[in-house]
TORKOLPA-346335 format. One record per residue: residue number from 1; x negated, y negated, z of N, C-alpha, C in turn. Coordinates in Angstrom, 2 decimals. Layout:
REM residues N
+------+---------+---------+---------+---------+---------+---------+---------+---------+---------+
: resi :     nc1 :     nc2 :     nc3 :    cac1 :    cac2 :    cac3 :     cc1 :     cc2 :     cc3 :
+------+---------+---------+---------+---------+---------+---------+---------+---------+---------+
:  NUM :       X :       Y :       Z :       X :       Y :       Z :       X :       Y :       Z :
...
+------+---------+---------+---------+---------+---------+---------+---------+---------+---------+
This chain:
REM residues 74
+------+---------+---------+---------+---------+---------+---------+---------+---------+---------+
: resi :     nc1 :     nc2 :     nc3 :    cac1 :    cac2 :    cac3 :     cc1 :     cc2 :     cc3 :
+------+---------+---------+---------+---------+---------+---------+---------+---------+---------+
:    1 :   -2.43 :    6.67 :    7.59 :   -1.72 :    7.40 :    6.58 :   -2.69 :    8.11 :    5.63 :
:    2 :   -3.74 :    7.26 :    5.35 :   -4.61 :    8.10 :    4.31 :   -5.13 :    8.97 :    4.85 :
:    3 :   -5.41 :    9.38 :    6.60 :   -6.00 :   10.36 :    7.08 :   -5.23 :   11.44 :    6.58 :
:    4 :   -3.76 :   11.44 :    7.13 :   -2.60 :   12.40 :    7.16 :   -3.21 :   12.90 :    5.55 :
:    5 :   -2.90 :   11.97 :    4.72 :   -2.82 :   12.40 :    3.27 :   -4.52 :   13.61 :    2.90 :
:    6 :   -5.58 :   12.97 :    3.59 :   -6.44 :   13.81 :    3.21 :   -6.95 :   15.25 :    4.04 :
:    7 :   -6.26 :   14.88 :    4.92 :   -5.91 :   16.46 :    5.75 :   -5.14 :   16.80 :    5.51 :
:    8 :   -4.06 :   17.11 :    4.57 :   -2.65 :   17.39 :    4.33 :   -2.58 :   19.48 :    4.58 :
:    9 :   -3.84 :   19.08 :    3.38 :   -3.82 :   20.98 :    3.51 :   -4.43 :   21.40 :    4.88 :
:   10 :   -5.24 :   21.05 :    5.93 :   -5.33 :   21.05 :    6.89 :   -4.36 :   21.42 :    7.97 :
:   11 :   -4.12 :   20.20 :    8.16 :   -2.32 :   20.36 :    9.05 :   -1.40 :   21.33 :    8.46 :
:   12 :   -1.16 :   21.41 :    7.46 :    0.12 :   22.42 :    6.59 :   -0.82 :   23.81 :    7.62 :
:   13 :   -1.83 :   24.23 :    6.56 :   -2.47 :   25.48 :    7.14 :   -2.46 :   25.65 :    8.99 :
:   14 :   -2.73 :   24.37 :    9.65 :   -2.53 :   24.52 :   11.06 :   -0.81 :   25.06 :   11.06 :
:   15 :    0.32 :   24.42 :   10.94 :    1.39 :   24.80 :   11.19 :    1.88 :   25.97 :   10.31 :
:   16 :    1.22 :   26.49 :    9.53 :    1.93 :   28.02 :    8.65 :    1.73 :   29.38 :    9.76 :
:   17 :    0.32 :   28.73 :   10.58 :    0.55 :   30.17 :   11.91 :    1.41 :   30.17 :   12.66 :
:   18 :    2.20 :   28.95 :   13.29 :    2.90 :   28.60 :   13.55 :    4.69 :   28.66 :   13.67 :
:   19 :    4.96 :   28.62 :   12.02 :    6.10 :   28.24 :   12.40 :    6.12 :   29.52 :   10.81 :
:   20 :    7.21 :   29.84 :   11.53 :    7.61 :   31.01 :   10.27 :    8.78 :   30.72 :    9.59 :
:   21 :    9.63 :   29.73 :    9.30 :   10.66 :   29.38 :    8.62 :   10.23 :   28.30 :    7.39 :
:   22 :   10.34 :   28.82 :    6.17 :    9.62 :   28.22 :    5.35 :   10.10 :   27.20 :    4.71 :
:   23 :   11.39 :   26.53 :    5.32 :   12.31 :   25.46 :    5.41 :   11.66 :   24.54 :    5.58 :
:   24 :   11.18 :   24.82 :    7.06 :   10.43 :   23.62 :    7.88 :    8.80 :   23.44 :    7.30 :
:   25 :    8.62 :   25.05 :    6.45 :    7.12 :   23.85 :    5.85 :    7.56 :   23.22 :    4.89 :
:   26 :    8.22 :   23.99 :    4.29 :    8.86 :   22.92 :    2.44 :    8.91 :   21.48 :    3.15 :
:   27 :   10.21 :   21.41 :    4.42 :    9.98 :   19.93 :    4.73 :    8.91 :   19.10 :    5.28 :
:   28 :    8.42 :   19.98 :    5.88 :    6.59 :   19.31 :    6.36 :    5.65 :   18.70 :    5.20 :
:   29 :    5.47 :   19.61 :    4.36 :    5.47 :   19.48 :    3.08 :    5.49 :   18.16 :    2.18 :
:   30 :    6.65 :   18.16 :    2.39 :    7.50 :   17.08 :    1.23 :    7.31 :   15.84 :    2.62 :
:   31 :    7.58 :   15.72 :    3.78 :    7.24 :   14.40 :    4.25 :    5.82 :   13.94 :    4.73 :
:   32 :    4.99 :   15.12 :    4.62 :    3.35 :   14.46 :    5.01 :    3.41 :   13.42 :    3.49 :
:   33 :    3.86 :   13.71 :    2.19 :    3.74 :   13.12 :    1.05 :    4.53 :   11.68 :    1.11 :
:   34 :    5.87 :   11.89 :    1.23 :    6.88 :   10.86 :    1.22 :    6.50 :    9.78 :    2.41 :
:   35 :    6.17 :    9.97 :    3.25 :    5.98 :    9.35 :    4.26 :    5.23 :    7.91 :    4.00 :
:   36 :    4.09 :    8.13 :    3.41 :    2.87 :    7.22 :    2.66 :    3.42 :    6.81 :    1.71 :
:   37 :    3.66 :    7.47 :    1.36 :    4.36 :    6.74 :   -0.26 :    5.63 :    5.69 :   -0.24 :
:   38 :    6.49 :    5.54 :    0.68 :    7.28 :    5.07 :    1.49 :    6.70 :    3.88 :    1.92 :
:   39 :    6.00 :    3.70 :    3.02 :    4.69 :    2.61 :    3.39 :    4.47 :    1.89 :    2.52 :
:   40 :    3.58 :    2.71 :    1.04 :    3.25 :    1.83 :    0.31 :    4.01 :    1.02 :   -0.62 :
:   41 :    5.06 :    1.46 :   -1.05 :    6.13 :    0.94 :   -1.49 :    6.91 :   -0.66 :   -0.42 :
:   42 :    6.96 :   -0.34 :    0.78 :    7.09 :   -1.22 :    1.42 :    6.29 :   -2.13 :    1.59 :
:   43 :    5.01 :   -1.82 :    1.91 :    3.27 :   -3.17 :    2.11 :    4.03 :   -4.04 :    0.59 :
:   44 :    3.87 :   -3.05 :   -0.66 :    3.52 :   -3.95 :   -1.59 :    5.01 :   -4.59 :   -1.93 :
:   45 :    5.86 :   -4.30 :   -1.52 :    6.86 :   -5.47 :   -1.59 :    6.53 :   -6.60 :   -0.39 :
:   46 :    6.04 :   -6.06 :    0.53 :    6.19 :   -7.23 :    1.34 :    4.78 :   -8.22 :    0.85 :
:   47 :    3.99 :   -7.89 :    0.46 :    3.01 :   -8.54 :   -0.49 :    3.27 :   -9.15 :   -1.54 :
:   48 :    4.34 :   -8.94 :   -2.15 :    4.76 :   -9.65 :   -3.72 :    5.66 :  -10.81 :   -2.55 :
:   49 :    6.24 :  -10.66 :   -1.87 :    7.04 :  -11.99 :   -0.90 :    5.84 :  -12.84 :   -0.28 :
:   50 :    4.97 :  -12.42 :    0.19 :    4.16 :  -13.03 :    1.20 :    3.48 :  -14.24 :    0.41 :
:   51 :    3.00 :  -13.40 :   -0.72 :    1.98 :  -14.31 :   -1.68 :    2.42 :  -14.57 :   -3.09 :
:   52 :    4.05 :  -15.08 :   -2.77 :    4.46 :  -15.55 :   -4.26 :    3.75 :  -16.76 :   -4.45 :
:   53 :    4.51 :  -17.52 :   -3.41 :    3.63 :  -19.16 :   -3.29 :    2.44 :  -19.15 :   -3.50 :
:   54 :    1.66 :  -18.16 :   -3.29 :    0.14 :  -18.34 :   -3.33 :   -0.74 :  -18.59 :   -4.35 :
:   55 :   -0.08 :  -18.07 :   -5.06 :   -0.36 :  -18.39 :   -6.69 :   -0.48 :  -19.12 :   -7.36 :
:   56 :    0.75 :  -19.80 :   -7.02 :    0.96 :  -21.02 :   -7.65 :    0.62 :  -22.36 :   -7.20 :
:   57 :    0.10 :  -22.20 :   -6.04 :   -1.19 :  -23.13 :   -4.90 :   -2.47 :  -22.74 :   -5.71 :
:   58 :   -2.49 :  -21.79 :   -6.12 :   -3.72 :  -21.81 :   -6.33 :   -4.20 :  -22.39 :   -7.47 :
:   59 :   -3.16 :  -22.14 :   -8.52 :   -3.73 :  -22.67 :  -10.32 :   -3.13 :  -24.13 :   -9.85 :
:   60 :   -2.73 :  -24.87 :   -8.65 :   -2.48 :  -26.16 :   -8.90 :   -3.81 :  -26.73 :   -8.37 :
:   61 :   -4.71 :  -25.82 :   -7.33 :   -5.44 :  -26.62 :   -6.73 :   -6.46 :  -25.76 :   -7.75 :
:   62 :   -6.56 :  -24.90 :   -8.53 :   -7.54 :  -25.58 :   -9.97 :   -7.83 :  -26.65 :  -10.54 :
:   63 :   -5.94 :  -26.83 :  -11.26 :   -5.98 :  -27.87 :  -11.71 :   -6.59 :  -28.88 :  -11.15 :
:   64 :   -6.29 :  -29.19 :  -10.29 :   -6.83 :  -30.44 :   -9.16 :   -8.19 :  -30.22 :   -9.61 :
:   65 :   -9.21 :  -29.62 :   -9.11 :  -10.57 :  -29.13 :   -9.10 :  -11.31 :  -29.57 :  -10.31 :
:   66 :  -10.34 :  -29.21 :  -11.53 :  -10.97 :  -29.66 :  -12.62 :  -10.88 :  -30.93 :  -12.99 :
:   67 :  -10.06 :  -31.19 :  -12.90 :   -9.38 :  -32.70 :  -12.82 :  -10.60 :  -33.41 :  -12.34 :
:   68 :  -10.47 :  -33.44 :  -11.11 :  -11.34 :  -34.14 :  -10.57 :  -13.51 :  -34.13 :  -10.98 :
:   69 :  -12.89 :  -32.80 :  -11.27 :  -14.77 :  -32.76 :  -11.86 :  -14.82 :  -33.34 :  -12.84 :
:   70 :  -14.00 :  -33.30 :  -14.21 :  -13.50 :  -34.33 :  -14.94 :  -13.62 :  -35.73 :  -15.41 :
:   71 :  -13.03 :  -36.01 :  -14.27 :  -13.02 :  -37.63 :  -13.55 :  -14.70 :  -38.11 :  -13.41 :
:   72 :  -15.38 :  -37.17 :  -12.54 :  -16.71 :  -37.39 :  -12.19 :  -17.54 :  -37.52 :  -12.95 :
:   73 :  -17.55 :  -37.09 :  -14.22 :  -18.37 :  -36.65 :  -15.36 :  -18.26 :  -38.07 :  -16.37 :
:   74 :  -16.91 :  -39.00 :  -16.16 :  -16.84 :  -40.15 :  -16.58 :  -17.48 :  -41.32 :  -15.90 :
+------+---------+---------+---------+---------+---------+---------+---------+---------+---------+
């Protein structure tokens, strides 16, 4: 996707010799953009689900960590 995105003007300019209805670039256009942006919207929800739990594993097994170094120091 980030390729698409950094060739954007690339590809557009490849298809303007191309295609002479300026419909179809407006929409070319508007989905080389939407497309990615779409994606990323999706990754990072599925990232806020994946690694809710994770978090909260993690400041417990701090806690733990310190705890225990804690302990050792007595």
């Amino acid at each position: 996707m980030a390729a698409i995105l950094l060739f954007s003007n690339a590809i557009i300019g490849f298809f303007e010799s191309y295609i002479d209805n300026g419909n179809t670039l407006e929409w070319l256009k508007v989905n080389i953009w939407i497309n990615p942006l779409l994606w990323l919207i999706g990754i990072a929800i599925h990232a806020l689900f994946v690694f809710k739990y994770k978090v909260i594993f993690i400041d417990k097994w701090e806690k733990n960590q310190v705890d225990e170094f804690m302990n050792k120091k007595k």
